[in-house]
C-alpha positions as a printed Julia matrix, in Angstrom:
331×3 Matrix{Float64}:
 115.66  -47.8   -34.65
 112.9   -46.4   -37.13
 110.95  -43.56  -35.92
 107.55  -44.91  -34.68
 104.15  -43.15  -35.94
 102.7   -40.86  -33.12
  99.63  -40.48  -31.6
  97.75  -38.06  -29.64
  96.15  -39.79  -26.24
  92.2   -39.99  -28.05
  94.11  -41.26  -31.12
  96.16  -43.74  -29.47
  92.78  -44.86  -27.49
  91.4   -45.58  -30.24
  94.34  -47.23  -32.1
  94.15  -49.61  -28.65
  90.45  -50.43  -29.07
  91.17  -51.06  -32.93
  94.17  -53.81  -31.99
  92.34  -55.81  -29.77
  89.11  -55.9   -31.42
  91.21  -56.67  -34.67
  92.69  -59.66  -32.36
  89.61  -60.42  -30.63
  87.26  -60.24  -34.67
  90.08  -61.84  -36.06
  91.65  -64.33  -34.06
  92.1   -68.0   -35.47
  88.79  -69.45  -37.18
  88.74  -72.17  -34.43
  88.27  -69.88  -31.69
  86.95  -66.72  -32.9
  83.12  -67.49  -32.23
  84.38  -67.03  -28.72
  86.46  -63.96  -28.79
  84.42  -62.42  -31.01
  81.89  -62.95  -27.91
  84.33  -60.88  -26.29
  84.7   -57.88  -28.46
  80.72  -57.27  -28.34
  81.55  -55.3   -24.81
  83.83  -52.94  -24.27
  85.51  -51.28  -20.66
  86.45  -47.92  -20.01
  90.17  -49.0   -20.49
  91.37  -47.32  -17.24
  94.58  -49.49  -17.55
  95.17  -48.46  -20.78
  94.38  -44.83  -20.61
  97.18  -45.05  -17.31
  99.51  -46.77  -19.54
  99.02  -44.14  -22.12
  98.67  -41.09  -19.82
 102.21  -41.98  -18.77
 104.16  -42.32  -21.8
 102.91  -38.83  -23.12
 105.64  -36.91  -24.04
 106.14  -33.13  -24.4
 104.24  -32.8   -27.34
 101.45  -34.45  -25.72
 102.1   -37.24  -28.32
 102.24  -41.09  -27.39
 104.3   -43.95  -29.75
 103.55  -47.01  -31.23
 105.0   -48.9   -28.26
 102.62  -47.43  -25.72
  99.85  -48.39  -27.8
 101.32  -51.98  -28.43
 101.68  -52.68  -24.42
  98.26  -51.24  -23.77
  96.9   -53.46  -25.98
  98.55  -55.75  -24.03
  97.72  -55.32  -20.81
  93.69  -54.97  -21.71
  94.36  -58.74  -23.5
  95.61  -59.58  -20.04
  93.05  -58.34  -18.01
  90.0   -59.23  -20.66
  92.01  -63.35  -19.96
  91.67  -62.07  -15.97
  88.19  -61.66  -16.27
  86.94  -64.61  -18.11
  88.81  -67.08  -15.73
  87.34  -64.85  -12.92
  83.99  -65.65  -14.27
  84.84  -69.2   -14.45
  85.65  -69.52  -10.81
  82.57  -67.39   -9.66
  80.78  -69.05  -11.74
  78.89  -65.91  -13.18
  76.54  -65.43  -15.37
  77.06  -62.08  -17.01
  79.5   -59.36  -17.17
  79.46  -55.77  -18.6
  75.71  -56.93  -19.55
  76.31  -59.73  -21.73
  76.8   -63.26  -21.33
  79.85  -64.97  -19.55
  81.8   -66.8   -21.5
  81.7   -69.75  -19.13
  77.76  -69.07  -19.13
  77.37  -69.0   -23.27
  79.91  -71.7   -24.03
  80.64  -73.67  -21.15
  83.68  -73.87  -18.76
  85.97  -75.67  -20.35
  86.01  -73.71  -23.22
  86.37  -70.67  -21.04
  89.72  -71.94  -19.66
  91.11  -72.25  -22.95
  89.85  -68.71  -24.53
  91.39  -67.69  -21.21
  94.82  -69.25  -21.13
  94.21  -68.09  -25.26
  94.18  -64.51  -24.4
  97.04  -64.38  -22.16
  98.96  -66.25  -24.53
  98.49  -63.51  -27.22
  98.71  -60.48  -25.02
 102.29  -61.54  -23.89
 103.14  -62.42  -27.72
 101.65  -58.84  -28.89
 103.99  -56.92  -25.26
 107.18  -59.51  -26.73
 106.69  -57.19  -30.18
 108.12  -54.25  -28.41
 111.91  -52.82  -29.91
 114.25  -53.24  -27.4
 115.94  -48.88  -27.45
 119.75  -50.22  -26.71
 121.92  -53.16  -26.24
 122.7   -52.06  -22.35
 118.75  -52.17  -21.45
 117.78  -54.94  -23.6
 118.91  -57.61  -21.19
 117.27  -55.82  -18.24
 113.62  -55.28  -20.26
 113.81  -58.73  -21.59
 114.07  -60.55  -17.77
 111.03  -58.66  -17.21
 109.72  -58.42  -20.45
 107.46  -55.64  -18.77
 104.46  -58.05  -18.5
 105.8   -61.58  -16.89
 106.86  -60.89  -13.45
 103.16  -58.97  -13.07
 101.58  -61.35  -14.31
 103.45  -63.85  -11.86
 102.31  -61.64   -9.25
  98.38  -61.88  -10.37
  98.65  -64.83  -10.32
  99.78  -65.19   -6.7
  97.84  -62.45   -5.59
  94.63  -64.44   -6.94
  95.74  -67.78   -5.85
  95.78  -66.54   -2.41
  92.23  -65.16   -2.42
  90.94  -68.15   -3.02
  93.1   -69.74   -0.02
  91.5   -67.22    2.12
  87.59  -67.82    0.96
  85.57  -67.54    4.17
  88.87  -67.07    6.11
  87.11  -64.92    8.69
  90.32  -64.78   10.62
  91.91  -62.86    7.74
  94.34  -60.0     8.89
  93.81  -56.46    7.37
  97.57  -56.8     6.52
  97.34  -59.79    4.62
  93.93  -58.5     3.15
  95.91  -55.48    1.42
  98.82  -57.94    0.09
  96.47  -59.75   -1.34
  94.43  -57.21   -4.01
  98.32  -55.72   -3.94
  98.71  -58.61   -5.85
  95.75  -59.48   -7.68
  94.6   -55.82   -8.39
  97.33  -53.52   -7.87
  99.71  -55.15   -9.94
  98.33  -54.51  -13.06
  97.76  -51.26  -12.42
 101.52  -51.19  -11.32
 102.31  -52.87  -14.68
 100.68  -50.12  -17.19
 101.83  -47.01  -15.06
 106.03  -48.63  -15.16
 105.45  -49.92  -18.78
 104.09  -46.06  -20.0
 107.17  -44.51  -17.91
 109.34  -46.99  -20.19
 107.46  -45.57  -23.42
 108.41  -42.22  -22.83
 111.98  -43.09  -22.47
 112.26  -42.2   -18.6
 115.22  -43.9   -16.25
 114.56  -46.79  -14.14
 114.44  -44.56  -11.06
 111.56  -42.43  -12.61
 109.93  -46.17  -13.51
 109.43  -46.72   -9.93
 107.79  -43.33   -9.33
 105.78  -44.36  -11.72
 105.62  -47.94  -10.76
 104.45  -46.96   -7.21
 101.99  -44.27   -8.46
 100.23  -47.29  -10.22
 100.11  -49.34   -7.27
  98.5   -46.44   -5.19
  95.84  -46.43   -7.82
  95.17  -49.79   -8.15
  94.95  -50.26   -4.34
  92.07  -47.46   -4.31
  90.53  -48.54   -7.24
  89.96  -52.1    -5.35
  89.39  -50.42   -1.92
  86.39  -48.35   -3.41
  85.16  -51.48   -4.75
  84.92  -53.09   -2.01
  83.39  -50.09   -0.42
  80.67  -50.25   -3.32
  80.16  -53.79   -2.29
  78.09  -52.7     1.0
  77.31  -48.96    0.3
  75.1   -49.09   -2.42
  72.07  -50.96   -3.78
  72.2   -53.42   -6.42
  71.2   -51.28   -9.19
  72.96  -48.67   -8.31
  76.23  -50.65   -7.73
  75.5   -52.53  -11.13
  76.13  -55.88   -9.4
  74.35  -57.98   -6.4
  74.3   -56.5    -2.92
  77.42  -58.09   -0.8
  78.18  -60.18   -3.85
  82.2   -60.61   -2.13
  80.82  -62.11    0.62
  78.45  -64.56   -0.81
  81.14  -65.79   -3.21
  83.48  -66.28    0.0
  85.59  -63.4    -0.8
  86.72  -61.47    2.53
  87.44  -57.69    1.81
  88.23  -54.72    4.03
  84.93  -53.5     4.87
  84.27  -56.92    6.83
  87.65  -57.7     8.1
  87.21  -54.16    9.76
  84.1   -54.78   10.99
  84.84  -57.87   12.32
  88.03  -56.52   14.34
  85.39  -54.33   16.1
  83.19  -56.97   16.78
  85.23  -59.83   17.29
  82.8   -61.94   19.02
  80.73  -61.97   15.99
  82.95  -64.52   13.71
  80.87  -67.36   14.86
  77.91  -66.03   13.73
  78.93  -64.75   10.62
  78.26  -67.6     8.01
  75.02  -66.99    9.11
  74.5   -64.0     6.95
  75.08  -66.44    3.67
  72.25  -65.42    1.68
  71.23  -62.48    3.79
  72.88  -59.5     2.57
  70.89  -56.73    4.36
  71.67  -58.16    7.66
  75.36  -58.43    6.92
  74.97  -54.96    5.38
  73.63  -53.57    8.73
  76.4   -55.33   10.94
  79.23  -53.72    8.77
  78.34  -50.23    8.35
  77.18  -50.81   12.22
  80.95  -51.33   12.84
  82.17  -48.76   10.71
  83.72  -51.14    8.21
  82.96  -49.17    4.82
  83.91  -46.08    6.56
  87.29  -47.24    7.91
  88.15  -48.4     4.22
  86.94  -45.07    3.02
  89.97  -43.92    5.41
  92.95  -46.39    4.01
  91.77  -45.76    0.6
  92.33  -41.92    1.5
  95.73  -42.2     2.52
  96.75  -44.23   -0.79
  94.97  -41.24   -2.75
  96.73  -38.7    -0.45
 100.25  -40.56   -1.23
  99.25  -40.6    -5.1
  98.8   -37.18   -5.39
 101.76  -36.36   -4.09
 103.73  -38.71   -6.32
 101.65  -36.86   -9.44
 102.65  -33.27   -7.92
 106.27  -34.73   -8.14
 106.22  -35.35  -11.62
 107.47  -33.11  -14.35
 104.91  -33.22  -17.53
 102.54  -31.1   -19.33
  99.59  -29.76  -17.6
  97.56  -32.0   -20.06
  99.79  -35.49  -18.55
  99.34  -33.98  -15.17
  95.46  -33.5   -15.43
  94.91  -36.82  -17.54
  96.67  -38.48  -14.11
  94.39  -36.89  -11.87
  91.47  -37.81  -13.61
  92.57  -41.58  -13.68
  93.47  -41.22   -9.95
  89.48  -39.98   -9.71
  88.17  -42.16  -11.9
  90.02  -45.5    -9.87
  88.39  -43.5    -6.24
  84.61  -43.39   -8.1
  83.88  -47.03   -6.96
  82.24  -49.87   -9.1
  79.77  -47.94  -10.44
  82.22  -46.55  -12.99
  84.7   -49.42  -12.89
  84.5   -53.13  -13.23
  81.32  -53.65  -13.71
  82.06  -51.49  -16.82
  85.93  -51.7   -17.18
């Protein structure tokens, strides 16, 4: 195997921003009006800056592999978003222009299916380190059986629009899927960068899905706690798409009675507001999310790294608990 170039973690940031604006600027002339739409906004990258955080070695250094699967996995999420868009039929996101919005949907669909095509072509690029593990990475290929499990996860949201029957415990398998996953996906795949075991992969693995399970909990928390500017997005916007988080489902277990009344509140977020913070619904959320951050943070004390690695963790694991403000309406 030839020795990869090395990066430090701002370097190999970068480097990640610079492939996939590269394949976003530069993608075939027939589509690039369209993903160069894409490349005018940017995220935070918190999937990427997990993936990388992960794979940092002793030296604080990361390799050409960690930066080629975050790459990756922001091409999957950026094709996520777009068909997201499509099915919510919204208008902007991170400020600009939906794609769906700018182009139309049917063009949407195919920059979509477009981006996932090249984001499992660009995670198919990584060297395989040995004959014994190259049957094992390949059946996963470290980005198909997540993205399998998006799909799912997503598929099964939309079963459940204006399901007001939905179960807290099917609530939580669901963004396990849809959000979690990912998450799940970057934290394993950097663990596999840095050469670790397949036992240390699911410490890693399960650290990820912690993080992505808060980082969706606090969104939904965001959804009723804050006001529109503040949150960067509509008040209750979940609900009036027919999405059924937490906050609700909790509020609703309190007040049972009130499911038949609860279309009602279609177009009238301060009223459904009121009934779930009434009911404690944000604040019981507030108290699952906790006890996913609790678990991560002992996972992170568990791990042996650098102080750097250990701190760069922590501040993802802060950054996923800040809410919306500093996520997806930005991520």
């Amino acid at each position: 195997m030839s020795i990869m170039t090395k990066y430090t973690f701002d370097e190999g940031i970068t480097e990640v921003i610079k492939k996939t604006d590269d394949l976003l600027l530069h993608a075939p002339g027939i589509i690039s009006q369209y993903t160069g739409h894409l490349a005018k906004s940017s995220g935070k990258l918190i999937r990427a800056r997990a993936l990388l955080a992960c794979s940092l070695d002793q030296d604080n250094l990361v390799n050409q592999d960690s930066v080629q699967l975050a790459a990756a996995i922001e091409l999957f999420h950026l094709a996520t978003l777009v068909h997201d868009d499509i099915i919510d039929d919204a208008d902007t996101r991170r400020g600009l222009p939906t794609l769906q919005k700018k182009f139309g949907k049917r063009t949407a669909v195919i920059c979509g299916d477009y981006l996932l095509s090249i984001s499992l072509r660009e995670a198919a690029k990584i060297e395989m380190p040995d004959q014994e593990k190259q049957g094992e990475v390949h059946q996963q290929n470290l980005l198909l059986d997540y993205i399998q499990r998006v799909c799912i996860g997503e598929l099964e949201q939309h079963q459940n629009n204006r399901n007001f029957g939905l179960s807290m415990l099917s609530y939580l398998r669901i963004i396990r899927g849809k959000t979690a996953t990912l998450f799940e996906a970057a934290y394993r795949a950097g663990a596999y960068c840095a050469g670790a075991d397949e036992a240390l992969w699911q410490k890693y693995a399960k650290l990820g899905r912690f993080v992505g399970m808060i980082f969706q909990l606090s969104d939904d928390c965001i959804d009723y706690e804050f006001s529109a500017d503040r949150a960067k997005k509509p008040v209750a916007k979940d609900f009036e798409e027919g999405v059924i988080t937490l906050p609700l489902i909790a509020a609703l277990a309190k007040e049972p009675s009130a499911k038949d009344k609860i279309a009602s509140f279609l177009g009238k977020p301060e009223e459904l507001v009121n009934f779930v913070k009434k009911n404690g619904g944000t604040a019981y959320t507030r108290t699952i999310s906790g006890k996913y951050y609790f678990k991560a943070e002992q996972i992170i004390n568990e791990i042996q790294g650098t102080p750097e690695k250990i701190q760069l963790l922590q501040d993802i694991l802060k950054l996923a608990n800040a809410g919306s403000i500093m996520k997806e309406s930005t991520c």
